[in-house]
LUMVEX-560125 format. One record per residue (C-alpha): residue number from 0; residue in one letter; x, y, z. Coordinates in nm, 3 decimals, padded with zeros to 5 digits. Example, Ala and Ser with C-alpha at 12.3 -4.5 7.8 and 13.67 -1.06 7.14 Angstrom:
+-----+------+---------+---------+---------+
|  nr | rest |    east |   north |      up |
+-----+------+---------+---------+---------+
|   0 |    a |  01.230 | -00.450 |  00.780 |
|   1 |    s |  01.367 | -00.106 |  00.714 |
+-----+------+---------+---------+---------+
END
This chain:
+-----+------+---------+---------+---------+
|  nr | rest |    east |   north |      up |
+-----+------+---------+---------+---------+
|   0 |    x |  12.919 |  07.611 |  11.017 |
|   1 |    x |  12.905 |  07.282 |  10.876 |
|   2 |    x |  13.209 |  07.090 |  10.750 |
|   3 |    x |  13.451 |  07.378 |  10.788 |
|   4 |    x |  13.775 |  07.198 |  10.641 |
|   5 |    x |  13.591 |  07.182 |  10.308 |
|   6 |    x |  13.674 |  07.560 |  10.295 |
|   7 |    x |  14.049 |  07.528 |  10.434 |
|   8 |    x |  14.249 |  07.460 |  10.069 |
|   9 |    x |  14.122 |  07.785 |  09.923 |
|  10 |    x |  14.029 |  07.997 |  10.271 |
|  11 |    x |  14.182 |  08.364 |  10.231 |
|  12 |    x |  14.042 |  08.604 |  10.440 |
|  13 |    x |  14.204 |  08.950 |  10.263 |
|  14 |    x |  13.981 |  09.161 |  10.090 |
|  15 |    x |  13.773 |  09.499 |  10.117 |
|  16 |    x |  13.551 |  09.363 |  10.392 |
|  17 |    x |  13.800 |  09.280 |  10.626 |
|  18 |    x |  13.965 |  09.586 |  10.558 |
|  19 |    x |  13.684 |  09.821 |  10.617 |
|  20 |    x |  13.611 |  09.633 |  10.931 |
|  21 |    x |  13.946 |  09.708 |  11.007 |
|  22 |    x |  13.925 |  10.030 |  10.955 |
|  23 |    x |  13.567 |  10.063 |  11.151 |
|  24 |    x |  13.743 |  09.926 |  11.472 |
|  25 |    x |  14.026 |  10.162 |  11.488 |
|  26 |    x |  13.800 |  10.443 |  11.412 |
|  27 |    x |  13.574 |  10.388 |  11.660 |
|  28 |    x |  13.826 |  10.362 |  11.952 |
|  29 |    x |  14.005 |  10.636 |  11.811 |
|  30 |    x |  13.690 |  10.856 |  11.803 |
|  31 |    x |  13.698 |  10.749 |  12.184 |
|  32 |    x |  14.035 |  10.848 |  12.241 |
|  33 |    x |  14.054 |  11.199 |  12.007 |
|  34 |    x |  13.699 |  11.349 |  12.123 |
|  35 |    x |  13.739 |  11.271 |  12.524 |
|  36 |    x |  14.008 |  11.444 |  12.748 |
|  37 |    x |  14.173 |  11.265 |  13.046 |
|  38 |    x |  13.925 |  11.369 |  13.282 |
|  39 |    x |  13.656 |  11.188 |  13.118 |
|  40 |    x |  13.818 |  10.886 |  12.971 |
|  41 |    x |  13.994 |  10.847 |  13.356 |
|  42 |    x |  13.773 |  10.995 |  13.656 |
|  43 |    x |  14.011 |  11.162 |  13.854 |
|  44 |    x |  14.104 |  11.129 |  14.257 |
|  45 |    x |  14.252 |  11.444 |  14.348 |
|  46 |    x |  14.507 |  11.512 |  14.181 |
|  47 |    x |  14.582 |  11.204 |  13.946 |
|  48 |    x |  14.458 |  11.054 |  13.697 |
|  49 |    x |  14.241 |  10.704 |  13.791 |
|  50 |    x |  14.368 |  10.522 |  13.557 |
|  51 |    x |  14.318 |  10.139 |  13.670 |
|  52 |    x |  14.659 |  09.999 |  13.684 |
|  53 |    x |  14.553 |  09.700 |  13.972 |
|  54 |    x |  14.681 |  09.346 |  13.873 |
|  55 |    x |  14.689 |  09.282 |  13.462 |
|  56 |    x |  14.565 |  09.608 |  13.400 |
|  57 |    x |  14.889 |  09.694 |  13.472 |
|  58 |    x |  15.008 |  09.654 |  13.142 |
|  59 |    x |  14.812 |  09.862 |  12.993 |
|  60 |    x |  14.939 |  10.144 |  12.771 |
|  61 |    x |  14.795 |  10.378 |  12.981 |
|  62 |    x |  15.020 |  10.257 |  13.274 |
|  63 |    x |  15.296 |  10.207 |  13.106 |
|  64 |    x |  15.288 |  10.512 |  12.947 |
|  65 |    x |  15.240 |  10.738 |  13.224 |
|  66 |    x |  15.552 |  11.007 |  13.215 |
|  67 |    x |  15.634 |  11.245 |  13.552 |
|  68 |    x |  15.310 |  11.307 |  13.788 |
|  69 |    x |  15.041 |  11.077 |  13.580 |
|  70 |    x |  15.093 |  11.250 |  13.257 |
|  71 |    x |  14.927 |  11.053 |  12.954 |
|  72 |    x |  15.033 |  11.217 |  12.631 |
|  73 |    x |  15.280 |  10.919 |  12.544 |
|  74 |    x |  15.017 |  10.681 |  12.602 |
|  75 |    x |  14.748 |  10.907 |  12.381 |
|  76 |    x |  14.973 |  10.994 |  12.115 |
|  77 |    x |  15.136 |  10.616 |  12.083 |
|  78 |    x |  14.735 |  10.498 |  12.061 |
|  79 |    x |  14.694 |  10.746 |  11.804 |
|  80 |    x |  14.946 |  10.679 |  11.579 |
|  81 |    x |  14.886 |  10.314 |  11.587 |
|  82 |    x |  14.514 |  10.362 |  11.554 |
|  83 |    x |  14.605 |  10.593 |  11.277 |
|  84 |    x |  14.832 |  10.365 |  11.080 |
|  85 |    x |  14.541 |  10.093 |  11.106 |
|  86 |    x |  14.258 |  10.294 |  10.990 |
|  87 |    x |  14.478 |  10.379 |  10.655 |
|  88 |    x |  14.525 |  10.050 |  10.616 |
|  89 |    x |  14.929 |  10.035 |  10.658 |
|  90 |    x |  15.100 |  09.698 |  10.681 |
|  91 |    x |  14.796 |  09.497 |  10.831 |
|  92 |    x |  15.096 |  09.243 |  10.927 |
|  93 |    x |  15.245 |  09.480 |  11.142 |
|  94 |    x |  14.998 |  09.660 |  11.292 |
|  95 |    x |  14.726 |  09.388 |  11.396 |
|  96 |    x |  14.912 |  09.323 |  11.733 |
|  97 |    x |  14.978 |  09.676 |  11.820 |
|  98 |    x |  14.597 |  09.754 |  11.739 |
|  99 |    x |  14.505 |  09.485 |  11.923 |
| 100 |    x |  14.708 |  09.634 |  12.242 |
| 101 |    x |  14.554 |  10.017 |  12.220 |
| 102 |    x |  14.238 |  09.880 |  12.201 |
| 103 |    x |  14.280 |  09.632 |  12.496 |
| 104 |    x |  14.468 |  09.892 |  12.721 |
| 105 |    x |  14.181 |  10.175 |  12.698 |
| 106 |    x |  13.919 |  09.854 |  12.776 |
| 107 |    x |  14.125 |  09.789 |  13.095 |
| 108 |    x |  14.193 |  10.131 |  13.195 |
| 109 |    x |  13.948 |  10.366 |  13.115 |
| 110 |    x |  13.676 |  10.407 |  13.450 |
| 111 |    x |  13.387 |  10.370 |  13.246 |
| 112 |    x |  13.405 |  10.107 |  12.951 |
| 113 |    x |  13.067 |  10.022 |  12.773 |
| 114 |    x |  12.979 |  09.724 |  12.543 |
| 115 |    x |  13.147 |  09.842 |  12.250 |
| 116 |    x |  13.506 |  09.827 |  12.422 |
| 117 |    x |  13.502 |  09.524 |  12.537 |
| 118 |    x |  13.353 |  09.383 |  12.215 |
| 119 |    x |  13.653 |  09.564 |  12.032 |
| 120 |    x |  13.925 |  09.430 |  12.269 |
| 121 |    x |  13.804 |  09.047 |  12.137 |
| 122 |    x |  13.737 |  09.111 |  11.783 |
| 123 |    x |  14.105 |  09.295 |  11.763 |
| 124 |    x |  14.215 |  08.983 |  11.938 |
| 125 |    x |  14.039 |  08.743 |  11.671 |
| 126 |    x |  14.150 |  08.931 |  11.391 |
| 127 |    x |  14.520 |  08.860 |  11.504 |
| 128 |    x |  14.562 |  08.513 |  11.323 |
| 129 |    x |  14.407 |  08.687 |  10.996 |
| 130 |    x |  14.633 |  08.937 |  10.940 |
| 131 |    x |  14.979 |  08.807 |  11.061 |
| 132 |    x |  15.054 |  08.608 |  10.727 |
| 133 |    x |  14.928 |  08.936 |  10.526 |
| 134 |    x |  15.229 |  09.075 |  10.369 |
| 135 |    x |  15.118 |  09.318 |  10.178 |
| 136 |    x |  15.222 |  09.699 |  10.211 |
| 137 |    x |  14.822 |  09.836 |  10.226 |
| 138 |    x |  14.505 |  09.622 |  10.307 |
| 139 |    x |  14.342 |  09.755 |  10.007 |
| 140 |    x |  14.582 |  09.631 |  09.795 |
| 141 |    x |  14.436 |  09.261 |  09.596 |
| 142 |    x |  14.684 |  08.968 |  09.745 |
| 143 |    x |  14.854 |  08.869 |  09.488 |
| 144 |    x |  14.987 |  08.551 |  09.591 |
| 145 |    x |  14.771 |  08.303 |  09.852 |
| 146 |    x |  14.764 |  08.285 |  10.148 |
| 147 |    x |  15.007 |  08.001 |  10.316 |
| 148 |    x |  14.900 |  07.672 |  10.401 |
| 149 |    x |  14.952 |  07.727 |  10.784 |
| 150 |    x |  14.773 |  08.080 |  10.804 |
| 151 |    x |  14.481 |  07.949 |  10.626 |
| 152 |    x |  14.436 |  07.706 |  10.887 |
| 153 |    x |  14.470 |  07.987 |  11.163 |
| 154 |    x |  14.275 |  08.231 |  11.004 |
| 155 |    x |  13.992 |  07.994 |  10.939 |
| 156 |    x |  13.971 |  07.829 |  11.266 |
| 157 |    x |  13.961 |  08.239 |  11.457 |
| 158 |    x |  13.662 |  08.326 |  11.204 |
| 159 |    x |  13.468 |  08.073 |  11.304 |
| 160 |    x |  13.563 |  08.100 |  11.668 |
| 161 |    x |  13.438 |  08.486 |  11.578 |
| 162 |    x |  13.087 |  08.378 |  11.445 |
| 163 |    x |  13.012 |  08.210 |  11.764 |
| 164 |    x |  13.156 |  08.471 |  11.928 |
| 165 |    x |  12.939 |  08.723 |  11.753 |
| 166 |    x |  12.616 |  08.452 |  11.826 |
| 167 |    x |  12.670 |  08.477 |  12.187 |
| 168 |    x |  12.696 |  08.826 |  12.203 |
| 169 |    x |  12.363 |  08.934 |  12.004 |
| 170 |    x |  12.174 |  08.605 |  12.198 |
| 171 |    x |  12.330 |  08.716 |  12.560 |
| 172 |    x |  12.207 |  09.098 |  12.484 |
| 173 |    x |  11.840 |  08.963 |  12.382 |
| 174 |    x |  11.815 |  08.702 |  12.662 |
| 175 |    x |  11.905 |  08.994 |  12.920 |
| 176 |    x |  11.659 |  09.262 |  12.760 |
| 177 |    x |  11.394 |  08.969 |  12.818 |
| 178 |    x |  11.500 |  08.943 |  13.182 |
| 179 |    x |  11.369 |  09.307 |  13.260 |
| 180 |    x |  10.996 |  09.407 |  13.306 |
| 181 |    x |  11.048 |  09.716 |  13.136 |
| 182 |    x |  11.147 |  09.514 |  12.789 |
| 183 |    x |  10.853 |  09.246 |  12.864 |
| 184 |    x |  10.606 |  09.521 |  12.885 |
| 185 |    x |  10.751 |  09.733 |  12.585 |
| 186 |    x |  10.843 |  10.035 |  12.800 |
| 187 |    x |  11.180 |  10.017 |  12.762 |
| 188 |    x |  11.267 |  10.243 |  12.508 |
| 189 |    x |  11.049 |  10.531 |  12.619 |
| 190 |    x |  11.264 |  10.543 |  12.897 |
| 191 |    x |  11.590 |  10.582 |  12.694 |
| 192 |    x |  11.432 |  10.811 |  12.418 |
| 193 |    x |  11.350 |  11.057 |  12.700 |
| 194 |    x |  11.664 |  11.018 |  12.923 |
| 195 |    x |  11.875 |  11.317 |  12.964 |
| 196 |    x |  12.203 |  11.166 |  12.880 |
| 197 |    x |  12.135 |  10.821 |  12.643 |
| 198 |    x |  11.873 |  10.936 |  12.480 |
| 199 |    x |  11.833 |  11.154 |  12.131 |
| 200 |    x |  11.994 |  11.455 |  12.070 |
| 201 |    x |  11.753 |  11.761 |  12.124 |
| 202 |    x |  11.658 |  11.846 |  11.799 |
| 203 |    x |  11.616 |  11.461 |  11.696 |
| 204 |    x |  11.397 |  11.428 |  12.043 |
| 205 |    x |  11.169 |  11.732 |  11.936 |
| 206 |    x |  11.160 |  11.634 |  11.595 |
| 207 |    x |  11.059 |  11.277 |  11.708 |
| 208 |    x |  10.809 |  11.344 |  11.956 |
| 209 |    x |  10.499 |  11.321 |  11.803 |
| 210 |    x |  10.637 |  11.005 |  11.704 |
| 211 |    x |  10.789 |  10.856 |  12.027 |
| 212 |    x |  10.456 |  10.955 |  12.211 |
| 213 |    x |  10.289 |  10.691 |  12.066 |
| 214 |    x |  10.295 |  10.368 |  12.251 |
| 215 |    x |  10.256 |  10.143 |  11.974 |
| 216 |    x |  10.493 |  10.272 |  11.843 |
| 217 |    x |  10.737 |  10.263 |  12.159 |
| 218 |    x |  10.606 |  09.867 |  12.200 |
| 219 |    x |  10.723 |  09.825 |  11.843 |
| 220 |    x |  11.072 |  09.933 |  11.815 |
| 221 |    x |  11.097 |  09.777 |  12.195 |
| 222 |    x |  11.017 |  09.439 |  12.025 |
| 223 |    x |  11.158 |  09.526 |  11.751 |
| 224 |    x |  11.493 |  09.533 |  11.922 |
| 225 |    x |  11.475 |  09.235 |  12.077 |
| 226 |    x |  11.377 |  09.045 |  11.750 |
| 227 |    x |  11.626 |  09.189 |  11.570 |
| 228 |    x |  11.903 |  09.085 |  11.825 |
| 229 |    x |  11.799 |  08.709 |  11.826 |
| 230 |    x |  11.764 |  08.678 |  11.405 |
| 231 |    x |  12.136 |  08.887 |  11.463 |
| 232 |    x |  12.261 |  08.596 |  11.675 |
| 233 |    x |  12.101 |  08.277 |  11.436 |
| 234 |    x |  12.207 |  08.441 |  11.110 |
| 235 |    x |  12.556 |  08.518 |  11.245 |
| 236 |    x |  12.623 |  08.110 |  11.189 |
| 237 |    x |  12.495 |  08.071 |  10.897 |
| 238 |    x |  12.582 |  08.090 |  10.519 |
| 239 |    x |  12.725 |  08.384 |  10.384 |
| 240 |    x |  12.427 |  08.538 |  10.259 |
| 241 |    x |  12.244 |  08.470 |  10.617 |
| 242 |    x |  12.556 |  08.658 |  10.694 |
| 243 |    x |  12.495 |  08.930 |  10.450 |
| 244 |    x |  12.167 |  08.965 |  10.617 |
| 245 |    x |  12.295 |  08.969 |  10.999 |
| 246 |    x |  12.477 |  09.293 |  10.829 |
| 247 |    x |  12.216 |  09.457 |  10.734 |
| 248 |    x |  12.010 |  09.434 |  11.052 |
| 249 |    x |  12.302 |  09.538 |  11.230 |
| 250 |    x |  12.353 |  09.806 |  11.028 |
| 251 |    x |  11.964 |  09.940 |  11.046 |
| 252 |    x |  11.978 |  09.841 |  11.436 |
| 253 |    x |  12.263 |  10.017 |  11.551 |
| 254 |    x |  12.248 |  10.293 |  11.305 |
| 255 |    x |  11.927 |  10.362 |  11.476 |
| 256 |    x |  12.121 |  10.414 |  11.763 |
| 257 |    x |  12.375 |  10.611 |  11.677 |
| 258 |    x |  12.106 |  10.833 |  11.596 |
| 259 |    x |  11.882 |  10.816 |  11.839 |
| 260 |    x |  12.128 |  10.767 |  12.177 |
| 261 |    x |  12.414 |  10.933 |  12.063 |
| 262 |    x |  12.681 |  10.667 |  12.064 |
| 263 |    x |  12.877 |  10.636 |  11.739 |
| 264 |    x |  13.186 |  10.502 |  11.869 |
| 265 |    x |  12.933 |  10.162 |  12.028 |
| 266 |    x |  12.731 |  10.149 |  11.674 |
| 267 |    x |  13.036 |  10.145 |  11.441 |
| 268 |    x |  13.233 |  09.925 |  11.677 |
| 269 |    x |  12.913 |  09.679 |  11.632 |
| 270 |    x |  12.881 |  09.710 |  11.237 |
| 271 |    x |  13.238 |  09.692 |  11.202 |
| 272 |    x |  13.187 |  09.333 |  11.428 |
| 273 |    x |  12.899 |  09.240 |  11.195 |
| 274 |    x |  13.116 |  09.346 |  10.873 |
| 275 |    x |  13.440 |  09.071 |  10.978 |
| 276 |    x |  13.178 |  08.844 |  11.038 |
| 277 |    x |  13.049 |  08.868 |  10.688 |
| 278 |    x |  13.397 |  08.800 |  10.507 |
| 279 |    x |  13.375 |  08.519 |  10.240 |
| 280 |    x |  13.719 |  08.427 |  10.240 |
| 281 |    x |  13.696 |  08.193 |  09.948 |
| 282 |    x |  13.944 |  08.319 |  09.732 |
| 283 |    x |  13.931 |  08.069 |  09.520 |
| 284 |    x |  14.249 |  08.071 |  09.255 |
| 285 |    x |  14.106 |  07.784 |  09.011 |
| 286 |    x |  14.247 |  07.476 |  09.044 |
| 287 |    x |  14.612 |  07.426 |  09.106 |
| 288 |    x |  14.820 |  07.419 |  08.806 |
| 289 |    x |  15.091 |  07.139 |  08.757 |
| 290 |    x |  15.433 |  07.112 |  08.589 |
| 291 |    x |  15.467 |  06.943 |  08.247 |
| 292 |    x |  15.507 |  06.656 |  08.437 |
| 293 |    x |  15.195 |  06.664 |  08.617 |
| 294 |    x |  15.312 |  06.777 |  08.947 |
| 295 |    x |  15.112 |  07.017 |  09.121 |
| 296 |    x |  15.269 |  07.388 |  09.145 |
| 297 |    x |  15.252 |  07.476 |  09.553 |
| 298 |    x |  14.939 |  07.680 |  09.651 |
| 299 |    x |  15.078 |  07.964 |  09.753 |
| 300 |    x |  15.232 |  08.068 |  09.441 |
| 301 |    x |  14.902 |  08.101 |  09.292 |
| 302 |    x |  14.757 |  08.469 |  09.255 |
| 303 |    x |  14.432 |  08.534 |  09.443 |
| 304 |    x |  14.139 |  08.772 |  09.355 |
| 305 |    x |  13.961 |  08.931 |  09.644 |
| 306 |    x |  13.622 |  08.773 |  09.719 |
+-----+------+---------+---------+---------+
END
């Protein structure tokens, strides 16, 4: 985090990282949106959908979208096809608004959002300023011309804005789990391994048991939560293989619970956070050549090399 202009003349963002996490994001919310019928994305009242249209929410794809008595499809296949379109990487230029959108307008009008939404509604929101000077046709294509002057500046000013974004999140979620007795005393996760609808899958609970009935073990990974979430939050500003590091604890933390609480859509909506937050983004091209007369060729005519 220190001296962060130092980074601006060569700062390009576009590579396989931030196209994975890309990727990660839209699959995740379209998971959400493919594997969950109206009824249980939107409680219903009655008859109707409740779909929360009340003040801003009303512009929400959902309420838009609604065609004849509270019918959805257009809103659900729209979401899809955008989501779609992201995950394969198509036209990150184009698409980075319109993801951004579908993932804000299921936060806003689904009854029962959890974590990972809203987390995915900001990020989508951050990665805005990184992909509108991205011309390229596919995100896994290598740039082959930099990144202009005025996008760098953008798209290195909403990363950083991300890291501290990400830092708040993972110290906010250890801070709270430190607030309840049940995390103090190391209980905590007994009570979620053994709950009927967070906790492990059957055969993963039965297979665990012998484990999980041990409360060192229990006191452990409840610790181990919480100390994973705070080194989460300090690495998250750090250098890029601090970074690195964040990523991999993410990836061990909330790959444990996908498996063990059954919520893929939250954990790869989390890595996928950790994974933007881990771009380099120093692209570097070399110096900038000059003319024969010694006048330096413009920036962003010089080919890149994904980091």
């Amino acid at each position: 985090m220190i001296d962060p202009l130092r980074h601006l003349p060569a700062y390009d963002p576009r590579g396989l990282w931030l196209a994975c996490a890309r990727s990660m994001f839209a699959a995740a919310t379209l998971s959400i949106i493919v594997c969950n019928p109206d009824d249980v994305l939107f409680l219903r009242v009655g008859d109707q959908s409740a779909v929360r249209c009340g003040g801003v929410q009303g512009l929400s794809l959902w309420c838009l979208g609604q065609v004849g008595d509270g019918d959805l499809s257009l809103a659900r296949i729209v979401s899809v096809l955008v989501l779609g379109l992201v995950v394969v990487g198509f036209r990150p230029r184009w698409t980075c608004i319109p993801h951004w959108y579908v993932t804000y307008s299921l936060c806003v009008s689904m009854t029962l959002p959890n974590g990972g939404e809203h987390v995915a509604q900001i990020a989508t929101m951050l990665l805005i300023p990184l992909c509108l000077g991205d011309h390229r046709t596919w995100q896994w294509q290598s740039p082959v011309t930099a990144l202009h002057a005025s996008w760098r500046g953008a798209s290195l000013a909403a990363m950083y804005v991300f890291r501290v974004q990400v830092c708040i999140i993972y110290a906010h979620a250890a801070w709270s789990k430190l607030m309840e007795q049940s995390w103090r005393d190391g209980t905590a996760e007994y009570v979620i391994f053994f709950d009927p609808h967070y906790g492990p899958y059957p055969p993963v609970r039965e297979a665990l048991l012998p484990v999980l009935s041990s409360p060192s073990v229990i006191v452990g990974l409840t610790w181990s939560t919480i100390g994973m979430e705070i080194a989460i939050a300090v690495l998250a500003l750090g250098t890029r293989r601090m970074r690195l590091a964040a990523l991999g604890l993410a990836v061990l933390l909330h790959g444990g619970i996908i498996a063990l609480m059954g919520m893929p859509s939250f954990g790869l909506i989390m890595i996928a956070l950790l994974t933007t937050n881990a771009v380099a983004g120093a692209n570097q091209a070399g110096p900038a050549p000059t003319h024969s007369k010694g006048s330096p060729v413009d920036r962003d005519n010089v080919a890149v090399h994904p980091g």
